[in-house]
PDB file of the backbone (N, CA, C, O) and the ligand in Angstrom, with CONECT records:
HET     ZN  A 101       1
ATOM      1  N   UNK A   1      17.111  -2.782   3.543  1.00  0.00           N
ATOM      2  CA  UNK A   1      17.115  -2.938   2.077  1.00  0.00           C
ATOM      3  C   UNK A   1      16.167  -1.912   1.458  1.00  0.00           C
ATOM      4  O   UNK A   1      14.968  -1.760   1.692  1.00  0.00           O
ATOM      5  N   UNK A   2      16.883  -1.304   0.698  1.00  0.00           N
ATOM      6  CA  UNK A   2      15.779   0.155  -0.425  1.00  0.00           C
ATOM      7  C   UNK A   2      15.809  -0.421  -1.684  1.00  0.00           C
ATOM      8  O   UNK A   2      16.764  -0.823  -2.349  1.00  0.00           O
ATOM      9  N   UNK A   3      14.192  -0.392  -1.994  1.00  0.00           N
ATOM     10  CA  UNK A   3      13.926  -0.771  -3.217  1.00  0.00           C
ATOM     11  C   UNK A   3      15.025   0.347  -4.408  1.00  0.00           C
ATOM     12  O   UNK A   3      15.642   1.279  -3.892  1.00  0.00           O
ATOM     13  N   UNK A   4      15.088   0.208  -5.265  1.00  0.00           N
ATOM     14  CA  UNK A   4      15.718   0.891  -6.277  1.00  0.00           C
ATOM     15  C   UNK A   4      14.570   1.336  -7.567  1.00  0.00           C
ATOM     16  O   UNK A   4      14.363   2.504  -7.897  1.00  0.00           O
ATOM     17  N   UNK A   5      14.036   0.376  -8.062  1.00  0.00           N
ATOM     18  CA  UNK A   5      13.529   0.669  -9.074  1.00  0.00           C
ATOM     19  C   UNK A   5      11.695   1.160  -8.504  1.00  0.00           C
ATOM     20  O   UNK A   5      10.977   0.584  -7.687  1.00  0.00           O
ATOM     21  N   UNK A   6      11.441   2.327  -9.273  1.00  0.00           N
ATOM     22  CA  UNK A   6      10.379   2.968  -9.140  1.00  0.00           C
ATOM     23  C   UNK A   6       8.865   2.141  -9.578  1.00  0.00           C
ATOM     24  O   UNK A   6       7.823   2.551  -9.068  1.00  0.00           O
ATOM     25  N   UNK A   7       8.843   1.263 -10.302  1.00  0.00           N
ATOM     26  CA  UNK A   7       7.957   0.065 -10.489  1.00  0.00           C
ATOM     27  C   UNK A   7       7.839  -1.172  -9.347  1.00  0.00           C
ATOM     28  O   UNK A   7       6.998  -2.069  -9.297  1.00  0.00           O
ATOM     29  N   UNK A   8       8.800  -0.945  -8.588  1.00  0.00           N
ATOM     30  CA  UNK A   8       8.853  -1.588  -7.555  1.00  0.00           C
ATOM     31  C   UNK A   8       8.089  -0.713  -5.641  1.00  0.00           C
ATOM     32  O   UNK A   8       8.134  -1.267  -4.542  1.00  0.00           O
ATOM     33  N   UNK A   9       7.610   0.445  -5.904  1.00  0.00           N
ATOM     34  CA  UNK A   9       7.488   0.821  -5.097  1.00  0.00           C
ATOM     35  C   UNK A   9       5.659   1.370  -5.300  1.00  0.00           C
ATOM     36  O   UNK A   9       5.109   1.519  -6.391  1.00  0.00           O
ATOM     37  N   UNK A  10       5.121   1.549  -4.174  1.00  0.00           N
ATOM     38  CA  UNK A  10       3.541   1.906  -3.531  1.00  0.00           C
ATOM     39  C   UNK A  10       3.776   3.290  -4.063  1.00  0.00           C
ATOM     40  O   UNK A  10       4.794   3.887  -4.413  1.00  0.00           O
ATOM     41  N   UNK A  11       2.284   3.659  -4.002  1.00  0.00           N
ATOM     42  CA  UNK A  11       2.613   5.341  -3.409  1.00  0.00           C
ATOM     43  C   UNK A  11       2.819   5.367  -2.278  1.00  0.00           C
ATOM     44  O   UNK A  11       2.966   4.444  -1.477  1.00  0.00           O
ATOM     45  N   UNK A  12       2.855   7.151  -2.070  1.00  0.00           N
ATOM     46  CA  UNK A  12       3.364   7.562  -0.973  1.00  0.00           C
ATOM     47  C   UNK A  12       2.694   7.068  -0.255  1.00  0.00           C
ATOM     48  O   UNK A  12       3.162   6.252   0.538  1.00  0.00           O
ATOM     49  N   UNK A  13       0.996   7.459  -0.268  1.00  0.00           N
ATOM     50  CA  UNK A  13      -0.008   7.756   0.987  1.00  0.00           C
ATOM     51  C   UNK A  13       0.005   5.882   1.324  1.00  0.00           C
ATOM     52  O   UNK A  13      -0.452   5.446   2.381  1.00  0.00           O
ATOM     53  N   UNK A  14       0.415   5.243   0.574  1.00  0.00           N
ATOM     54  CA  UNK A  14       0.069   3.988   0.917  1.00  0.00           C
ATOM     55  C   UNK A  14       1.420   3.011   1.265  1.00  0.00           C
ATOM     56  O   UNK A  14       1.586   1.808   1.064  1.00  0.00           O
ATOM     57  N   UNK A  15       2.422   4.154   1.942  1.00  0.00           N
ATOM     58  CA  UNK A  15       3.809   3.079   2.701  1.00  0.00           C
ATOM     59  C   UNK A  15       3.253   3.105   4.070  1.00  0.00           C
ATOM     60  O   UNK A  15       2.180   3.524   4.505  1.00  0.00           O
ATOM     61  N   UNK A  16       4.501   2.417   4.758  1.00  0.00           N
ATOM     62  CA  UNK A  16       4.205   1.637   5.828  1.00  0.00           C
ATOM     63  C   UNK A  16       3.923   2.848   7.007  1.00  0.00           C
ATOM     64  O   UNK A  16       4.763   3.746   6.955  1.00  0.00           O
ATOM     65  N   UNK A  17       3.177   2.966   7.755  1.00  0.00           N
ATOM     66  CA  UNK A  17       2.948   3.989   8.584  1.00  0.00           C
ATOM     67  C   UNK A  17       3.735   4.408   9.449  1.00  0.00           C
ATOM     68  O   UNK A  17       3.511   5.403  10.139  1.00  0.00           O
ATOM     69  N   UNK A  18       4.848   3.635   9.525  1.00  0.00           N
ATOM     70  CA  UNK A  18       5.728   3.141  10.634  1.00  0.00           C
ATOM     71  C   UNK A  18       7.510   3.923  10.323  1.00  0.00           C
ATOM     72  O   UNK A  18       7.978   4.860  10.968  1.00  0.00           O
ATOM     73  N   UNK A  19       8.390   2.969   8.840  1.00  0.00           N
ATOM     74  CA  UNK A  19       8.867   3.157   8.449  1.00  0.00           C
ATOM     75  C   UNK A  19       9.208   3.802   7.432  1.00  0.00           C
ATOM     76  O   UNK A  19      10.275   4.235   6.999  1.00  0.00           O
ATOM     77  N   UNK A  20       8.115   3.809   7.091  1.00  0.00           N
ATOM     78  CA  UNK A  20       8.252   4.555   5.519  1.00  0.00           C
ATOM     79  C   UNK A  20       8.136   3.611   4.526  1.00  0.00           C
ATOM     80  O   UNK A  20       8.531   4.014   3.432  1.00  0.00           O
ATOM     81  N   UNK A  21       7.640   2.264   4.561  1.00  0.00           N
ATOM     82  CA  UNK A  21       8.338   1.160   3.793  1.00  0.00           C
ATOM     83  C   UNK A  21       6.962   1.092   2.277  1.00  0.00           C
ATOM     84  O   UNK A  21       5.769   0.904   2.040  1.00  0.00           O
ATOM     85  N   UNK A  22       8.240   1.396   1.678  1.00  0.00           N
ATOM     86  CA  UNK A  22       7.438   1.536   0.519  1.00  0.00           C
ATOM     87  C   UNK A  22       7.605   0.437  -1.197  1.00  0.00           C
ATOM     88  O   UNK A  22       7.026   0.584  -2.274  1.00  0.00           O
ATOM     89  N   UNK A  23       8.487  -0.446  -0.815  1.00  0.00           N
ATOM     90  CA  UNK A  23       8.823  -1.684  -1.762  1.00  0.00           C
ATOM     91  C   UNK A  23       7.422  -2.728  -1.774  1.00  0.00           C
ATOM     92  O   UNK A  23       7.037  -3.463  -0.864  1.00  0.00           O
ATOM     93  N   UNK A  24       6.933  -2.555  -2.872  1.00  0.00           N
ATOM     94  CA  UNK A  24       5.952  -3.687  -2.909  1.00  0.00           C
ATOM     95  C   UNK A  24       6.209  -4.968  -2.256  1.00  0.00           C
ATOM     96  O   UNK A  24       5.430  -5.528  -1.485  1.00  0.00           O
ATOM     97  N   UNK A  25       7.385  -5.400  -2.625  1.00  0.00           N
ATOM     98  CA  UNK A  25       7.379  -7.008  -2.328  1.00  0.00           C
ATOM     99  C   UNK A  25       7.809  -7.289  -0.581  1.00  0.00           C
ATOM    100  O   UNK A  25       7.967  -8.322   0.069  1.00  0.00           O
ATOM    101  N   UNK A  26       7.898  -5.818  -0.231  1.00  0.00           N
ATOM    102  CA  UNK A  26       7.861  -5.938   1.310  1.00  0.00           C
ATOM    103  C   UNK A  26       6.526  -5.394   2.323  1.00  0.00           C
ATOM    104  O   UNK A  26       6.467  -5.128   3.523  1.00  0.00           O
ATOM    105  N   UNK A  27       5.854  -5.382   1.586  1.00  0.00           N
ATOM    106  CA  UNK A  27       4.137  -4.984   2.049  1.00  0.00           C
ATOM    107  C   UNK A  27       3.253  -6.305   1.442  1.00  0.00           C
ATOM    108  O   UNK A  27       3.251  -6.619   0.251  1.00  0.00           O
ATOM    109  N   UNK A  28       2.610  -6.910   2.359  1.00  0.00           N
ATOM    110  CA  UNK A  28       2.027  -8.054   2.136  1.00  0.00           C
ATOM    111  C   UNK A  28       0.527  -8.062   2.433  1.00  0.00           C
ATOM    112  O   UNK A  28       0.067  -7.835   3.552  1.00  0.00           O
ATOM    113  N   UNK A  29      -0.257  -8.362   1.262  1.00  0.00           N
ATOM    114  CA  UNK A  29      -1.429  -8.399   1.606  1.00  0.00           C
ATOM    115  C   UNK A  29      -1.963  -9.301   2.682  1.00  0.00           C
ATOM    116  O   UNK A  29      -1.709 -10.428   2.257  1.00  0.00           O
ATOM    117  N   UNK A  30      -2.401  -9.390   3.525  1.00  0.00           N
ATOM    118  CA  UNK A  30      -2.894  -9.997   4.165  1.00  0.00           C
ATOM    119  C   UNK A  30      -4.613  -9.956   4.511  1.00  0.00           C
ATOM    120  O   UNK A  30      -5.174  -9.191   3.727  1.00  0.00           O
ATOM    121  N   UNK A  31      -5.640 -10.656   5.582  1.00  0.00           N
ATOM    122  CA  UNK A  31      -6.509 -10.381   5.519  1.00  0.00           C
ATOM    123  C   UNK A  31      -7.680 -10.170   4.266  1.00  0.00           C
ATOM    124  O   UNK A  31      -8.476  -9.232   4.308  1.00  0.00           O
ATOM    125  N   UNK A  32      -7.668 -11.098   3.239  1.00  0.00           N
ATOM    126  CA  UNK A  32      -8.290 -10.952   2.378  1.00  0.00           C
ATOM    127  C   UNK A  32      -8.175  -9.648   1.539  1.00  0.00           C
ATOM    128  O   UNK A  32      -9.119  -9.135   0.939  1.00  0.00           O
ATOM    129  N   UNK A  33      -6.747  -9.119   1.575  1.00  0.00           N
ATOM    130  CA  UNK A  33      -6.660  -7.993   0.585  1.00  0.00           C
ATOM    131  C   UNK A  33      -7.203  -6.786   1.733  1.00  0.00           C
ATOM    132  O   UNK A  33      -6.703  -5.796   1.199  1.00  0.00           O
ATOM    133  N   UNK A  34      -7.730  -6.394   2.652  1.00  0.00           N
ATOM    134  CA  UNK A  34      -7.993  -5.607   3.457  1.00  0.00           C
ATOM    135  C   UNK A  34      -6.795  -4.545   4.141  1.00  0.00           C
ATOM    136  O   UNK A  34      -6.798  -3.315   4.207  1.00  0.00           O
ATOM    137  N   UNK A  35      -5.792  -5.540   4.610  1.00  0.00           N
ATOM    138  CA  UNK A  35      -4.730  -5.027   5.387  1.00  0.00           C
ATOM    139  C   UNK A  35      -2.947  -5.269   4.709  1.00  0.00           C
ATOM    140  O   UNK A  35      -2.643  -6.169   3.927  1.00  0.00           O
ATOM    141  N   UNK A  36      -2.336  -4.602   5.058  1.00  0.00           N
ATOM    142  CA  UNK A  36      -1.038  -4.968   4.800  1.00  0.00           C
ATOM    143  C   UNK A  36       0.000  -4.916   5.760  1.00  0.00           C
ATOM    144  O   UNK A  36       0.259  -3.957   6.487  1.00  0.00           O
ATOM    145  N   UNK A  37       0.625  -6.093   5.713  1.00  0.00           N
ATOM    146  CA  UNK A  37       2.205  -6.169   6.517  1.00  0.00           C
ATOM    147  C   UNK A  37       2.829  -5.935   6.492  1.00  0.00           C
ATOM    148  O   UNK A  37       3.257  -6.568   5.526  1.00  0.00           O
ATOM    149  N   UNK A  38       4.098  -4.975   7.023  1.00  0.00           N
ATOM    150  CA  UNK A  38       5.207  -4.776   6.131  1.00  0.00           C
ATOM    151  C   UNK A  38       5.995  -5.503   6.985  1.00  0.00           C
ATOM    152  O   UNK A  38       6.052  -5.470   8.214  1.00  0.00           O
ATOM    153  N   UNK A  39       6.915  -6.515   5.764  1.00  0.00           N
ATOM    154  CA  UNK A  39       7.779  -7.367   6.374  1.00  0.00           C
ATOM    155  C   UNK A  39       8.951  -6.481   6.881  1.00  0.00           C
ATOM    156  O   UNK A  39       9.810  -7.171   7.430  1.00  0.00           O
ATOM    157  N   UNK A  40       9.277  -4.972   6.853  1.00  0.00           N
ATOM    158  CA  UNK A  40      11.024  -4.661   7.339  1.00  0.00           C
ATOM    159  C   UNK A  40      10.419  -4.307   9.140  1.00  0.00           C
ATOM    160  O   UNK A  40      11.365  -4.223   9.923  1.00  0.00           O
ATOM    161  N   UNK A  41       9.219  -4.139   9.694  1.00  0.00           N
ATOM    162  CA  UNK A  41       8.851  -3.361  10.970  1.00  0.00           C
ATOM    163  C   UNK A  41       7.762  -4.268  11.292  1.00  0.00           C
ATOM    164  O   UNK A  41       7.230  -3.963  12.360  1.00  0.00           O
ATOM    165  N   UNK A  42       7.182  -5.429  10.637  1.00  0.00           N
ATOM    166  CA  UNK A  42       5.966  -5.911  10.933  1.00  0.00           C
ATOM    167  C   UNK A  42       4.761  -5.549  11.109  1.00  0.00           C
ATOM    168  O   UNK A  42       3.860  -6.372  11.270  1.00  0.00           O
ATOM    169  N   UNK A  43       4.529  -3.979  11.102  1.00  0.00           N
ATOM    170  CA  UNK A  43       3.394  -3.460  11.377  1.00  0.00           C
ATOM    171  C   UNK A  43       2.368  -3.865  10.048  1.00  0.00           C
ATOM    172  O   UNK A  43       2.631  -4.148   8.879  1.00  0.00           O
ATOM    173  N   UNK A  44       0.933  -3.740  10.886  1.00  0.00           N
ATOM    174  CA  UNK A  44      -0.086  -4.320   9.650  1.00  0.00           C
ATOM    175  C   UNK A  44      -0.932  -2.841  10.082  1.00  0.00           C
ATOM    176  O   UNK A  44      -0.978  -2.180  11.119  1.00  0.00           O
ATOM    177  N   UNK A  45      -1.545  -2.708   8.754  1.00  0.00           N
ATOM    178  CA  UNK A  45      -1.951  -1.335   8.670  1.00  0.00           C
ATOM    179  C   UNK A  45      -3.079  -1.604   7.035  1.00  0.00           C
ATOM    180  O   UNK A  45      -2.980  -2.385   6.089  1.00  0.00           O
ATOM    181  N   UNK A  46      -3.688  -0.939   7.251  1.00  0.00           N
ATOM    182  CA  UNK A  46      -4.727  -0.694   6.167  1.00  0.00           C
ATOM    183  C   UNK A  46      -4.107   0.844   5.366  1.00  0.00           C
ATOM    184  O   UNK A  46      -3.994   1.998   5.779  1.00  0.00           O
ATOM    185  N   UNK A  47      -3.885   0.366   4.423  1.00  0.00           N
ATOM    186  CA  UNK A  47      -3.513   1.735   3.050  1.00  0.00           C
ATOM    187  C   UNK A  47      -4.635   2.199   2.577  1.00  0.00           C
ATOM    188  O   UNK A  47      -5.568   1.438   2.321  1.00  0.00           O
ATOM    189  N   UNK A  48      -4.709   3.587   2.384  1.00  0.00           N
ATOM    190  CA  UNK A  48      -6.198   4.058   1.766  1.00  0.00           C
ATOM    191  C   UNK A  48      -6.081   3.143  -0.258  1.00  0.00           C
ATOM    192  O   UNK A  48      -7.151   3.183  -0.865  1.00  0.00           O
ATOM    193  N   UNK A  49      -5.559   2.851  -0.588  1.00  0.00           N
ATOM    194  CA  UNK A  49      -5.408   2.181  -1.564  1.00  0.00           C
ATOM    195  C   UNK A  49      -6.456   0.554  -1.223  1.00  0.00           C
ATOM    196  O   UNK A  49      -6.537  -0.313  -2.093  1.00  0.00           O
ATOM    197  N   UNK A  50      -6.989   0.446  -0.183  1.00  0.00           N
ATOM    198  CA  UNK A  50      -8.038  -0.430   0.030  1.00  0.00           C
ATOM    199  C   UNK A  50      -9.380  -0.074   0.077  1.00  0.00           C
ATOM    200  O   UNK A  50     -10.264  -0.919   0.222  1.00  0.00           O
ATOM    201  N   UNK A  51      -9.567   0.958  -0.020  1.00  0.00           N
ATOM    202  CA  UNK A  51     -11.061   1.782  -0.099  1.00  0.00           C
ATOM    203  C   UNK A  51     -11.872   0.771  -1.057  1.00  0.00           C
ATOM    204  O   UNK A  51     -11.665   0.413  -2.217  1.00  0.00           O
ATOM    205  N   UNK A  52     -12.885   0.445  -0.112  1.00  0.00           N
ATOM    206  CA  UNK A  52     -14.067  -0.297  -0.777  1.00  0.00           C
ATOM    207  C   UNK A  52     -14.178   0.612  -2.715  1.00  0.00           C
ATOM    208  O   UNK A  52     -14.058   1.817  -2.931  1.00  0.00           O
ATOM    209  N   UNK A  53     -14.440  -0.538  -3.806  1.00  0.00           N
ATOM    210  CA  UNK A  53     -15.027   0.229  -4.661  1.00  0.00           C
ATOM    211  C   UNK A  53     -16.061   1.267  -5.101  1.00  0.00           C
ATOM    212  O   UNK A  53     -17.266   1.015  -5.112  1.00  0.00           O
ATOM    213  N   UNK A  54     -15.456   2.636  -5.521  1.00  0.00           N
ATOM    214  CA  UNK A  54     -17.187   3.753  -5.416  1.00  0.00           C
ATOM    215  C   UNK A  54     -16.718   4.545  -4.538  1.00  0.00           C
ATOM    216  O   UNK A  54     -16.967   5.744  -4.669  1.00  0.00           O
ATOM    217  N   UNK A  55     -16.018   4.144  -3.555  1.00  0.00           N
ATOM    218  CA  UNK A  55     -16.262   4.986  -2.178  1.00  0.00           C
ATOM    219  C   UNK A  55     -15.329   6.504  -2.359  1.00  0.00           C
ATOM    220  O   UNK A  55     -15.509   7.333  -1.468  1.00  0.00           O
ATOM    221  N   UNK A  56     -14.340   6.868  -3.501  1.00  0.00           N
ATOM    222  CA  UNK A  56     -14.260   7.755  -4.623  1.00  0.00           C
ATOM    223  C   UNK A  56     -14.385   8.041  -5.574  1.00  0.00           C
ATOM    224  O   UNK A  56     -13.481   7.758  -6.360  1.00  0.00           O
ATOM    225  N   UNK A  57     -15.381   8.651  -5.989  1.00  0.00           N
ATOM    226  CA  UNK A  57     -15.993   8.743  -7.528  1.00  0.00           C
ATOM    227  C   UNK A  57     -14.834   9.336  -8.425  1.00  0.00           C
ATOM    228  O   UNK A  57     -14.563   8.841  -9.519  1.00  0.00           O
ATOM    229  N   UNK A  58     -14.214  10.350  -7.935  1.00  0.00           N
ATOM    230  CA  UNK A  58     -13.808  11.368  -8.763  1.00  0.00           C
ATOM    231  C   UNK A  58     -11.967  10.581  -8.588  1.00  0.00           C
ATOM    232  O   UNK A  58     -10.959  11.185  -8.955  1.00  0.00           O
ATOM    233  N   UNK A  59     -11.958   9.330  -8.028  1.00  0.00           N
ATOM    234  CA  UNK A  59     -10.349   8.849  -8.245  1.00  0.00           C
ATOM    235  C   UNK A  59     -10.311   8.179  -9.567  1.00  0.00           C
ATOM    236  O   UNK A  59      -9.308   7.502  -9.791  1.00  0.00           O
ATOM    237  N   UNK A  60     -11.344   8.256 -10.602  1.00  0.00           N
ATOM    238  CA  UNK A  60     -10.856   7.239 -11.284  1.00  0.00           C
ATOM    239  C   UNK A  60     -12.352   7.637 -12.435  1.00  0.00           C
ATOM    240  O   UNK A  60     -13.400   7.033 -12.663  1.00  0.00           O
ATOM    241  N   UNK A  61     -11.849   8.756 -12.867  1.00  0.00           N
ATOM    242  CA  UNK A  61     -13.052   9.582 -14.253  1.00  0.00           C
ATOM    243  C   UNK A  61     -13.476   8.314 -15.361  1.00  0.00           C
ATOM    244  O   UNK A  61     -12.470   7.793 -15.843  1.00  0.00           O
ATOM    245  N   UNK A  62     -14.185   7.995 -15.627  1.00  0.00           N
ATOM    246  CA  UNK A  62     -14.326   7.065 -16.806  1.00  0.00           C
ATOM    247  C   UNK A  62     -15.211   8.461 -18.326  1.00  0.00           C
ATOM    248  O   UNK A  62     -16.337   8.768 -18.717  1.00  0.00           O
ATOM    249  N   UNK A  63     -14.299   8.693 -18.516  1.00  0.00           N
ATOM    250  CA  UNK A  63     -14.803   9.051 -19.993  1.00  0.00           C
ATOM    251  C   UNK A  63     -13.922   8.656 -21.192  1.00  0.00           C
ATOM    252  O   UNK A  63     -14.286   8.919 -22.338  1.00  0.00           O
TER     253      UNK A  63
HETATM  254 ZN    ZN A 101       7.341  -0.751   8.088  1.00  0.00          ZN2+
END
């Protein structure tokens, strides 16, 4: 199953390491928000989209 709609999908750097699986509602947080599952391959994998807060200054400019 391929997601269709573009609001429905991760970024890139943060699909499944495995498949490619990139549909939100098939990547599952697990682990207190730490890790994710993807339900089409089962693999659990940490997305750089979990980076402790701070730990990039320059992802996210506040002016
Ligand atoms: Zn997968």
């Amino acid at each position: 199953m391929i997601c269709q709609r573009n609001d429905d999908l991760v970024d890139p750097e943060d699909a499944c390491p495995t498949c490619g699986q990139r549909c939100i509602d098939r990547l599952i947080w697990i682990d207190d928000g730490e890790q994710v599952r993807c339900a089409a391959c089962s693999t659990i994998y940490t997305p750089p989209m979990a980076r402790p807060e701070g730990g990039d200054p320059d992802a996210a400019p506040t002016q």
